[in-house]
ChimeraX commands (.cxc) that place a marker at each C-alpha (Angstrom):
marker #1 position -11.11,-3.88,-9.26 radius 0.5
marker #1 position -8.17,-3.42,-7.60 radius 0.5
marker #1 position -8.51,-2.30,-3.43 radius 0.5
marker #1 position -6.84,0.54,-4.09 radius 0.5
marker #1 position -9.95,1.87,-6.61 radius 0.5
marker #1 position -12.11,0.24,-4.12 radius 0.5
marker #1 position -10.99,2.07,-1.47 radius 0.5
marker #1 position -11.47,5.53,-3.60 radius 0.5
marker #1 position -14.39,4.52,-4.07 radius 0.5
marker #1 position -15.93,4.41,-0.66 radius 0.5
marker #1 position -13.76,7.08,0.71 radius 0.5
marker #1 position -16.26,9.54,2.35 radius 0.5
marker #1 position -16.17,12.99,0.88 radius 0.5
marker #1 position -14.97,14.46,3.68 radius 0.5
marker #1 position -11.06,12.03,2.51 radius 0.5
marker #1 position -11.26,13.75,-0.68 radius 0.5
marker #1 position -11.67,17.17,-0.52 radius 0.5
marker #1 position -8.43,18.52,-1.33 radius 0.5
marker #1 position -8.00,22.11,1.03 radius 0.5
marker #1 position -4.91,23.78,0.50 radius 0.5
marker #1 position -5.49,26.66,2.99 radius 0.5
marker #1 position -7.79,28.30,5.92 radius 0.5
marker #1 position -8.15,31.58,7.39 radius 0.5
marker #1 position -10.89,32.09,10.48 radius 0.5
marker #1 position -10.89,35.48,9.95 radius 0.5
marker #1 position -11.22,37.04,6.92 radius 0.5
marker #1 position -12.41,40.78,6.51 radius 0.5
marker #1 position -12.47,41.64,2.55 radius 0.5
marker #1 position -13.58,38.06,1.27 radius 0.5
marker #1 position -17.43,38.77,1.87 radius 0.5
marker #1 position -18.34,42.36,2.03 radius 0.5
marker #1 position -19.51,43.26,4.79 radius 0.5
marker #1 position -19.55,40.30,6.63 radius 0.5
marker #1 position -16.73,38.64,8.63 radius 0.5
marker #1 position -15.80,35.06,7.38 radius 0.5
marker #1 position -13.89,31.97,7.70 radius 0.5
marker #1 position -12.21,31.02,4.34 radius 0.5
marker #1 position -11.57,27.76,3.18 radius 0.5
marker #1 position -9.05,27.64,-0.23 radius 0.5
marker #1 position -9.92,24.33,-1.90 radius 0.5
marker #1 position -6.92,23.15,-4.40 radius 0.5
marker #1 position -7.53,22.69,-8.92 radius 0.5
marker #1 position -8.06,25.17,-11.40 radius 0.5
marker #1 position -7.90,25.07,-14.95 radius 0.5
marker #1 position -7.22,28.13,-15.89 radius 0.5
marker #1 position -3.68,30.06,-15.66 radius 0.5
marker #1 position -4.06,33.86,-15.22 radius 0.5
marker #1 position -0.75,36.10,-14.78 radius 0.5
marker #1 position -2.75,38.14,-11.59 radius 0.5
marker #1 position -3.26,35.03,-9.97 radius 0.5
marker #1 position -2.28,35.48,-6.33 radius 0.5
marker #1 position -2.63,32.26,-5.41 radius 0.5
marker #1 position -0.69,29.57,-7.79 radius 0.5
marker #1 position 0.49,27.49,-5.57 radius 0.5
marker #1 position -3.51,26.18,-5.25 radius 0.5
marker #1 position -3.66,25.40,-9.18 radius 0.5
marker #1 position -2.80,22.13,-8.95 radius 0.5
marker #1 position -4.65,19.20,-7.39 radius 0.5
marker #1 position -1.79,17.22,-7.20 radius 0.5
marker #1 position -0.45,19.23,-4.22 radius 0.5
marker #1 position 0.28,17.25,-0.76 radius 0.5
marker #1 position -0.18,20.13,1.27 radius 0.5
marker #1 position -3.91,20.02,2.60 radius 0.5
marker #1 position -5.79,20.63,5.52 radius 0.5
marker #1 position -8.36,18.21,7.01 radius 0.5
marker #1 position -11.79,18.82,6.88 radius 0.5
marker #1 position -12.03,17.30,11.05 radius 0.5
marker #1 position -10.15,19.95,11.43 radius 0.5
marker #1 position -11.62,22.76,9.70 radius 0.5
marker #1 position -14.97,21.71,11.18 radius 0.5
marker #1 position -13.42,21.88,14.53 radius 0.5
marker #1 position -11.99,25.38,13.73 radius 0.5
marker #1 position -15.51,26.46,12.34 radius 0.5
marker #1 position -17.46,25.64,16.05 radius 0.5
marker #1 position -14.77,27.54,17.71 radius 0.5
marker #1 position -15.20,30.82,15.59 radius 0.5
marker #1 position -18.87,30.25,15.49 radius 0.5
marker #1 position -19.88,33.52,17.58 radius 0.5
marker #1 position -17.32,35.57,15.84 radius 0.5
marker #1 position -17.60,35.34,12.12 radius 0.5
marker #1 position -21.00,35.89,9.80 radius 0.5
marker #1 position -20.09,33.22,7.17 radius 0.5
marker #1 position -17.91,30.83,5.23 radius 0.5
marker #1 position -16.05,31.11,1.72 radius 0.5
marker #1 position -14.89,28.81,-0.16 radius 0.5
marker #1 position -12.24,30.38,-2.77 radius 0.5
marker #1 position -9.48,29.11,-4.46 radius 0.5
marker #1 position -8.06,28.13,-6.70 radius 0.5
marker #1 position -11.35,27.63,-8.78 radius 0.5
marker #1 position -13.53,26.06,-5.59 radius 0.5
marker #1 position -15.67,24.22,-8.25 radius 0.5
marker #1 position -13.07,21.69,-9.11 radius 0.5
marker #1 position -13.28,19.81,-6.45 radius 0.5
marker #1 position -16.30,17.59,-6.98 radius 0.5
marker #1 position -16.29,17.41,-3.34 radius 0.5
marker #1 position -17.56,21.20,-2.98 radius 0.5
marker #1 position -21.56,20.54,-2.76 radius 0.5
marker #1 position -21.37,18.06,0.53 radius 0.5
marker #1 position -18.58,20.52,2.00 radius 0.5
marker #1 position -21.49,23.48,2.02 radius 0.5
marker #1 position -24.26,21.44,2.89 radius 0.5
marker #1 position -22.36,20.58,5.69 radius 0.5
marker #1 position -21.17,24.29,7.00 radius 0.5
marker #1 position -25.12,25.11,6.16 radius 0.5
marker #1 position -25.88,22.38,8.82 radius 0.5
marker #1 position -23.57,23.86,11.44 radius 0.5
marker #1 position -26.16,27.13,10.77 radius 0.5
marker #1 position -23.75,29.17,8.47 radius 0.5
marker #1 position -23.98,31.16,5.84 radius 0.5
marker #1 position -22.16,30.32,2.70 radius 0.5
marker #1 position -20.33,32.58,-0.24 radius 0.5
marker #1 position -18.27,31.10,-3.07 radius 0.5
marker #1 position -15.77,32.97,-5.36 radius 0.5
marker #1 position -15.51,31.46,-8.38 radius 0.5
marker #1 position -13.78,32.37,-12.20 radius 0.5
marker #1 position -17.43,30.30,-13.93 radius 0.5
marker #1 position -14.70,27.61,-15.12 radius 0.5
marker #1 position -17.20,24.84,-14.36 radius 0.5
marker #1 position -20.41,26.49,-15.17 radius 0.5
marker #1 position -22.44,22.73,-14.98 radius 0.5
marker #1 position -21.45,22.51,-11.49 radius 0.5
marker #1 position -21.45,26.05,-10.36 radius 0.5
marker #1 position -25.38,25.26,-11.13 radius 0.5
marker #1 position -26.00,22.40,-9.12 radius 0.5
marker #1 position -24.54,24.58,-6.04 radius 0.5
marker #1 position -25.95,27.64,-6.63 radius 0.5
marker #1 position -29.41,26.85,-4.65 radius 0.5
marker #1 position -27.07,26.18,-1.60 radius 0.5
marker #1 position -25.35,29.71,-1.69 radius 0.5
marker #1 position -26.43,32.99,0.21 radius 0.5
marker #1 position -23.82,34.97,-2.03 radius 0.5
marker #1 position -21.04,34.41,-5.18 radius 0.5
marker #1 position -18.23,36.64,-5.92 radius 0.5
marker #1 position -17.96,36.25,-9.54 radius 0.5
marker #1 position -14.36,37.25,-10.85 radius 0.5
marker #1 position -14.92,37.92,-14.37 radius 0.5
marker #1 position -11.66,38.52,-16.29 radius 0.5
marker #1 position -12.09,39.99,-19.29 radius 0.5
marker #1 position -14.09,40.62,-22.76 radius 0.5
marker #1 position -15.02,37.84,-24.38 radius 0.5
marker #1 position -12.34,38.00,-27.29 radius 0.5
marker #1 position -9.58,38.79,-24.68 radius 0.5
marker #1 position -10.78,35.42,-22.19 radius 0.5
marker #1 position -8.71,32.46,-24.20 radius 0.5
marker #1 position -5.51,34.39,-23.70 radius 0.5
marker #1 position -5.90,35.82,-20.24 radius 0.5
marker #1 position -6.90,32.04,-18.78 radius 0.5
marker #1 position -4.60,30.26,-21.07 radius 0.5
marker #1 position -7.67,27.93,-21.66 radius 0.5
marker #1 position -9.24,27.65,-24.50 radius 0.5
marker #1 position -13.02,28.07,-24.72 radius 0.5
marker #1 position -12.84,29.84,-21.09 radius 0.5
marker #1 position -14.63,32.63,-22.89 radius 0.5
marker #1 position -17.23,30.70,-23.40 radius 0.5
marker #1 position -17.53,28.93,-19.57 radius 0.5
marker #1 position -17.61,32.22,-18.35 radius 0.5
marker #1 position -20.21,33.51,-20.10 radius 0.5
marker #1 position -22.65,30.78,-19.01 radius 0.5
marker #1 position -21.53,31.10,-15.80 radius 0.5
marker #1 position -22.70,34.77,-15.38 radius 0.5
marker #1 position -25.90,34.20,-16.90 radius 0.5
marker #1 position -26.56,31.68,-14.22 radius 0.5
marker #1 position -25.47,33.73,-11.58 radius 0.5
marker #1 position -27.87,36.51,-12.19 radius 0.5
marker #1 position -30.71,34.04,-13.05 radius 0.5
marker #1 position -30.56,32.78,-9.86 radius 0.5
marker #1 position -31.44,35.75,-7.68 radius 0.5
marker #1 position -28.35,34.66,-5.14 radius 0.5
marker #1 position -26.96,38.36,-4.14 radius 0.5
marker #1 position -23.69,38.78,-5.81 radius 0.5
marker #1 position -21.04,41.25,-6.90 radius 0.5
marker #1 position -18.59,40.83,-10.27 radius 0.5
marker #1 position -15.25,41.92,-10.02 radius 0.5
marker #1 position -12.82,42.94,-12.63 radius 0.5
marker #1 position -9.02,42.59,-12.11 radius 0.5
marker #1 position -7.27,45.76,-13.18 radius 0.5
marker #1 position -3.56,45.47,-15.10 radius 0.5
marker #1 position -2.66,47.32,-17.74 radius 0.5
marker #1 position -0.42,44.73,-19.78 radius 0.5
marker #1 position -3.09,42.06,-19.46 radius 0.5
marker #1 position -6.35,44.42,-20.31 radius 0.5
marker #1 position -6.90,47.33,-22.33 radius 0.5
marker #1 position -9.49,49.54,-21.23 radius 0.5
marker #1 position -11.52,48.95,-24.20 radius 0.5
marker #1 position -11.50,45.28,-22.46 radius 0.5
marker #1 position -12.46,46.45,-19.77 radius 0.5
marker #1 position -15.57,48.64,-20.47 radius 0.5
marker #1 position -16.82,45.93,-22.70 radius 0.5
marker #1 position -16.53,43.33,-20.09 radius 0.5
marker #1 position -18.22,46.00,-17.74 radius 0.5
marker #1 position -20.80,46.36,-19.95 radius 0.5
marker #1 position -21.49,42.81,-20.71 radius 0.5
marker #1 position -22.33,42.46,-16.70 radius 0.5
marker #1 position -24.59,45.44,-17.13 radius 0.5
marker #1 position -26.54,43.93,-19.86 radius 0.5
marker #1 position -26.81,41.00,-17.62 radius 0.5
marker #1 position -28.74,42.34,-14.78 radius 0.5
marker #1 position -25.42,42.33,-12.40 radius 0.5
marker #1 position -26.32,43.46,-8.68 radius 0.5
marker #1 position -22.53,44.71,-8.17 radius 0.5
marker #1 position -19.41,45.58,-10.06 radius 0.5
marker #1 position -16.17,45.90,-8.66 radius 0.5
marker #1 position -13.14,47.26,-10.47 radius 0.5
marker #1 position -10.17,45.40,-8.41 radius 0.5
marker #1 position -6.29,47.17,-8.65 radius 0.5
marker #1 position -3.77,44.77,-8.93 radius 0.5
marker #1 position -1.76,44.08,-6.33 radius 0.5
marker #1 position 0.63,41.51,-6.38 radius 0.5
marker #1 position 0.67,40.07,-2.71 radius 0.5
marker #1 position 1.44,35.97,-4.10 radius 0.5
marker #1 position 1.65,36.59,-7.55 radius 0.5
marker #1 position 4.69,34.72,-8.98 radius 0.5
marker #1 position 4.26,35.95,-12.79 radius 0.5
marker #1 position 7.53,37.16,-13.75 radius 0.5
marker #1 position 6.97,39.27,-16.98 radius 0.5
marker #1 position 4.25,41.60,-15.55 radius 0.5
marker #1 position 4.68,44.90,-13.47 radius 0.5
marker #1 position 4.41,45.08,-9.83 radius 0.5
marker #1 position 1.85,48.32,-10.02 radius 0.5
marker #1 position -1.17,49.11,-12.27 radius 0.5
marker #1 position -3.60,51.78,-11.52 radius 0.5
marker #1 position -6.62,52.26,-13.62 radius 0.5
marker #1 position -6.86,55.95,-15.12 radius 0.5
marker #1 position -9.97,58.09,-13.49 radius 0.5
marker #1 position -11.48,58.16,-16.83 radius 0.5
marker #1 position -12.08,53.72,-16.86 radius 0.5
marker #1 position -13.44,54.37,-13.19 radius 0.5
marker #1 position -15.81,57.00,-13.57 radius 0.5
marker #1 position -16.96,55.81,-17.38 radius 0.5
marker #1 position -17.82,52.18,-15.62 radius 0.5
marker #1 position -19.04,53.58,-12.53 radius 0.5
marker #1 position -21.40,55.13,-14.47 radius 0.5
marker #1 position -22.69,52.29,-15.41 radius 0.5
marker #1 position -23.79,50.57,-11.96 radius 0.5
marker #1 position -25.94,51.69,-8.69 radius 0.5
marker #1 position -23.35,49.62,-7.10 radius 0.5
marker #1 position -20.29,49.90,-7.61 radius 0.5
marker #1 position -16.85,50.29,-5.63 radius 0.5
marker #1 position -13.07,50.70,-6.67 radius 0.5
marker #1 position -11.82,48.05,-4.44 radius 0.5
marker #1 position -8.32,47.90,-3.54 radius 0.5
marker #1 position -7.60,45.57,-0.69 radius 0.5
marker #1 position -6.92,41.88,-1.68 radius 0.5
marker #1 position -9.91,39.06,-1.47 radius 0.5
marker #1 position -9.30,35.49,-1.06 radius 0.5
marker #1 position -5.34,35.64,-0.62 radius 0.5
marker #1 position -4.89,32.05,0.80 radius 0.5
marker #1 position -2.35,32.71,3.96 radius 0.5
marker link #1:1,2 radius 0.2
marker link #1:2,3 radius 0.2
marker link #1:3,4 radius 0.2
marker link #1:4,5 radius 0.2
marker link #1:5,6 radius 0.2
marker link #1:6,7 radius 0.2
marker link #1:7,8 radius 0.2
marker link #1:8,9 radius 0.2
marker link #1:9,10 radius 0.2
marker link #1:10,11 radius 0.2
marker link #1:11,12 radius 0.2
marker link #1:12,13 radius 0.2
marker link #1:13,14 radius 0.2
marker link #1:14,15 radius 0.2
marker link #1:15,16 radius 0.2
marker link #1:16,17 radius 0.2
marker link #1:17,18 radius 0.2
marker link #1:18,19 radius 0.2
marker link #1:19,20 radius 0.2
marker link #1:20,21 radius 0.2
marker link #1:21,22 radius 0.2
marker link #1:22,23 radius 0.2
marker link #1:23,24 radius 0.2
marker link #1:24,25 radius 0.2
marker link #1:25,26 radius 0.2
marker link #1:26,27 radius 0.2
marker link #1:27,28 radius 0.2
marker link #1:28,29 radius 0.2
marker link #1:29,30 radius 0.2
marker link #1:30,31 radius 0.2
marker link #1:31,32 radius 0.2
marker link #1:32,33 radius 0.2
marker link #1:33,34 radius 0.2
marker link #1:34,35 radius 0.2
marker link #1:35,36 radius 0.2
marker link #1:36,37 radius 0.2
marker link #1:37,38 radius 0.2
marker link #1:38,39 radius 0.2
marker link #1:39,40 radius 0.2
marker link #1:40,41 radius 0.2
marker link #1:41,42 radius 0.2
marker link #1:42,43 radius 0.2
marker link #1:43,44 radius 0.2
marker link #1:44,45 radius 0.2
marker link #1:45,46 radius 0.2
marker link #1:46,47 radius 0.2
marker link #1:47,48 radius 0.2
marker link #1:48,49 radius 0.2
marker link #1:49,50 radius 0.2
marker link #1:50,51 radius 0.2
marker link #1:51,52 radius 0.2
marker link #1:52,53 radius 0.2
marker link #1:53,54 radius 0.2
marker link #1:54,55 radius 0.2
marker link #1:55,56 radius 0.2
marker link #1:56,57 radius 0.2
marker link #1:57,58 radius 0.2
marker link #1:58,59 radius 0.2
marker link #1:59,60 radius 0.2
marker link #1:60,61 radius 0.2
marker link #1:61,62 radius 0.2
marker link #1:62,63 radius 0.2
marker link #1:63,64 radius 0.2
marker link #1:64,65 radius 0.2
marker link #1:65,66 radius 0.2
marker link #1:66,67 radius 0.2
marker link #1:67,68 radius 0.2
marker link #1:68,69 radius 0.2
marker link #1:69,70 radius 0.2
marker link #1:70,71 radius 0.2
marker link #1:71,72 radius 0.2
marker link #1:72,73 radius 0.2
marker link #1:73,74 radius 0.2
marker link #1:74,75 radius 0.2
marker link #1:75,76 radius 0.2
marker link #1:76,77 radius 0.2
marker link #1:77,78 radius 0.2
marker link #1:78,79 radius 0.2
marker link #1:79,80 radius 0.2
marker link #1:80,81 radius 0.2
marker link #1:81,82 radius 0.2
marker link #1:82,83 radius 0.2
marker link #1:83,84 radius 0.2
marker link #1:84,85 radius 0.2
marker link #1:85,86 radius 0.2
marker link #1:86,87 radius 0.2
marker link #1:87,88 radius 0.2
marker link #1:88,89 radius 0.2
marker link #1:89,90 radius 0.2
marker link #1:90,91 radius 0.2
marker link #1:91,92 radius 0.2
marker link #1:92,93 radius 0.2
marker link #1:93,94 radius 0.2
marker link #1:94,95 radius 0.2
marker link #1:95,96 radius 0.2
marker link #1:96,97 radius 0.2
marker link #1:97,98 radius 0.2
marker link #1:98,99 radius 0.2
marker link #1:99,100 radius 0.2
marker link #1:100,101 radius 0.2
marker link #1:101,102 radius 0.2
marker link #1:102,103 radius 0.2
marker link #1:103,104 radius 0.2
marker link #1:104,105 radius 0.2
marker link #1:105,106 radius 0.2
marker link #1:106,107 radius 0.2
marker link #1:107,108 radius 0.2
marker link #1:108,109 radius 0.2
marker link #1:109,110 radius 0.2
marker link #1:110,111 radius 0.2
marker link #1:111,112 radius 0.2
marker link #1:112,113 radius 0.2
marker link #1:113,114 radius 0.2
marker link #1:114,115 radius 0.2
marker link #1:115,116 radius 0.2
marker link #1:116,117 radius 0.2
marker link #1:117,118 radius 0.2
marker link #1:118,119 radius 0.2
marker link #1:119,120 radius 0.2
marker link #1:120,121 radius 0.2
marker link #1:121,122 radius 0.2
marker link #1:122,123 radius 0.2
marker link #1:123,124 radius 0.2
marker link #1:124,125 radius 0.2
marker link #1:125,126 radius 0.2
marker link #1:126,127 radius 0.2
marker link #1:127,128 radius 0.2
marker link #1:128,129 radius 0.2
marker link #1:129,130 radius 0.2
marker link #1:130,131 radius 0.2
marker link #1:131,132 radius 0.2
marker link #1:132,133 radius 0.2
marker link #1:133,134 radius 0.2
marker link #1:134,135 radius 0.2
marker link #1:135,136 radius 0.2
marker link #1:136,137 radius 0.2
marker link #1:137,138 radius 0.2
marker link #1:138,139 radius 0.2
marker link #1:139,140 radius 0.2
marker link #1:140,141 radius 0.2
marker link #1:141,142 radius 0.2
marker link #1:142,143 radius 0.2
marker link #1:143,144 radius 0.2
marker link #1:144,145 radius 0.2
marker link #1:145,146 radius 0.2
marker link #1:146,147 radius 0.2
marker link #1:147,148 radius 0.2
marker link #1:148,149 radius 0.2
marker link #1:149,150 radius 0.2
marker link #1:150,151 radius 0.2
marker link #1:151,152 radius 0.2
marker link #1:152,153 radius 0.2
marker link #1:153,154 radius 0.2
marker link #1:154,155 radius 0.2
marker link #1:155,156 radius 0.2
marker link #1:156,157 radius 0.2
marker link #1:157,158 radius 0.2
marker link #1:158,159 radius 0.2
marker link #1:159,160 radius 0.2
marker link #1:160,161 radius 0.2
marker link #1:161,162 radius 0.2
marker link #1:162,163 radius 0.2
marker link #1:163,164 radius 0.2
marker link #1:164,165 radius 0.2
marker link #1:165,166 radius 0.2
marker link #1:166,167 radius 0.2
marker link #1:167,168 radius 0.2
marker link #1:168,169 radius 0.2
marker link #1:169,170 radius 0.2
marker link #1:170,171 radius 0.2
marker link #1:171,172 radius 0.2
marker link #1:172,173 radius 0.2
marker link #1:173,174 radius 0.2
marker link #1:174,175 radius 0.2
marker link #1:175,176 radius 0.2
marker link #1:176,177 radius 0.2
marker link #1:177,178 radius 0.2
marker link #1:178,179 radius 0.2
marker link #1:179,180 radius 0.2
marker link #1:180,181 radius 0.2
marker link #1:181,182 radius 0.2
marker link #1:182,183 radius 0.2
marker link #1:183,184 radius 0.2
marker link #1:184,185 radius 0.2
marker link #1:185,186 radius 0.2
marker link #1:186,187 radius 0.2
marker link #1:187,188 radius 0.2
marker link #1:188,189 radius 0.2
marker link #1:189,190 radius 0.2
marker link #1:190,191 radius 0.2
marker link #1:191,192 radius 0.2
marker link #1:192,193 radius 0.2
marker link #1:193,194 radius 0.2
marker link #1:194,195 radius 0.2
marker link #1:195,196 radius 0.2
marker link #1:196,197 radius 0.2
marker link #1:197,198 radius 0.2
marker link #1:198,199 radius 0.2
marker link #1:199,200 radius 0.2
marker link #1:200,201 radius 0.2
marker link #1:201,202 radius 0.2
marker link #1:202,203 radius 0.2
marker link #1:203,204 radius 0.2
marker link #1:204,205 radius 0.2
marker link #1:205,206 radius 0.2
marker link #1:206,207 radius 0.2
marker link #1:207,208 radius 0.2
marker link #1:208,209 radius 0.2
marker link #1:209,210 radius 0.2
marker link #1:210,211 radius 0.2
marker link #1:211,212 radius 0.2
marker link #1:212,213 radius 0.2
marker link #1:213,214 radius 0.2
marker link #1:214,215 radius 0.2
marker link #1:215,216 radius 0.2
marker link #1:216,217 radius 0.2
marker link #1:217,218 radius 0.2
marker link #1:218,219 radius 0.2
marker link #1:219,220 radius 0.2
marker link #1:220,221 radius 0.2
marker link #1:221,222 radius 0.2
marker link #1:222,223 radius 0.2
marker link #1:223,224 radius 0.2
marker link #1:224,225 radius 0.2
marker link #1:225,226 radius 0.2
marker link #1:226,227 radius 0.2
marker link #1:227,228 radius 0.2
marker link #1:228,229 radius 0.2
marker link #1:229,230 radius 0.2
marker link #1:230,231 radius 0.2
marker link #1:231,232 radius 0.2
marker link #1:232,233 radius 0.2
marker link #1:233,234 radius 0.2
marker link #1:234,235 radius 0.2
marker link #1:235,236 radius 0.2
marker link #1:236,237 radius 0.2
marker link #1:237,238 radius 0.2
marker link #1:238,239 radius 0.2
marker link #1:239,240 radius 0.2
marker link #1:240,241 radius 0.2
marker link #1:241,242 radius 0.2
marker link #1:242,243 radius 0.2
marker link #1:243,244 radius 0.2
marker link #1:244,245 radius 0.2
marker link #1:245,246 radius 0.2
marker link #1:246,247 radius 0.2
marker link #1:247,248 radius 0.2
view
């Protein structure tokens, strides 16, 4: 073995985990709650809405340490009601389960917004969460293309099911643009987290605060008809259009 693998090997966690980005004061990333946001880098999946790209990769050099995010946690202790982690897809970091135990032991609450890319290690965390914000993107024939991933469809999928089965309050949200869902998408996607049992359902507009897509248009309302025929379908459910987890 050479030292360098050796010393991988015994890095604490707290070496690895790869955080691109930090905000102490978030106001739309847990509703109803004021949070501190941590944006952990990786994700797998390629989505033209994404307003954060520049966390996709792992590779990235720009990151944060976690001495310092801890240190920046006990100062806003008395002033925020939680932590997020968001990303990028939080769950691809392999580091994510000792990074909430660890803001659990400095007596916070936790949230996670994830896509469900990982859905085998979105399990093993869920236990440790007090709420998930579940960004489903589509109907299940329209996932491969949206995500650019195949089988995503499928990840997904498993991923919600888990999420309701636990009993951890939640909301799904749904990503509104025209050129990258139809409407028929959409109800059927709505409806799929109705037949699950979903707690919440939020129908996101676009906005394109960090999006770097080229080919897709700046503005994309959803007609009144989509809102009201998939508000119909939820006790909860809100029309949400300020941004969540925009890593600043």
């Amino acid at each position: 073995m050479t030292s360098a693998a050796h010393a991988f090997i015994v890095s604490p966690w707290t070496a690895r985990i790869r955080i691109g980005a930090f905000n102490p004061a978030a106001e739309h990333d847990w509703p109803g709650r004021r949070t501190a946001t941590l944006f952990l880098h990786g994700c797998p999946w390629r989505c033209a809405y994404c307003h954060n790209p520049e966390l996709q990769s792992r590779s990235s050099m720009r990151l944060l340490s976690w001495e310092k995010i801890a240190t920046e946690l006990a100062t806003h202790r008395h002033t925020i009601d939680g932590v997020v982690f968001s990303g990028g897809e939080p769950t691809a970091d392999s580091c994510l389960p000792d990074a909430i135990l660890a803001v659990k032991g400095m007596g916070f609450a936790v949230g996670l917004h994830t896509s469900g890319a990982y859905p085998e290690r979105l399990e093993k965390v869920l236990p440790l969460l007090d709420w998930v914000g579940f960004d489903l993107k589509s109907d299940y024939d329209g996932y491969d293309t949206l995500t650019g991933a195949p089988g995503s469809a499928a990840r997904a999928t498993r991923s919600a099911q888990l999420i309701v089965a636990s009993g951890v309050t939640h909301e799904f949200r749904l990503t509104w643009h025209h050129e990258l869902l139809s409407e028929d998408a959409a109800l059927l996607a709505a409806h799929f987290a109705q037949h699950l049992g979903a707690q919440r359902f939020v129908l996101q507009v676009f906005r394109p605060e960090g999006v770097t897509h080229p080919a897709i248009a700046a503005h994309s309302l959803p007609s009144a008809d989509l809102v009201e025929q998939i508000r119909g379908l939820f006790t909860d459910f809100e029309l949400r259009g300020e941004l969540c987890g925009l890593a600043i």
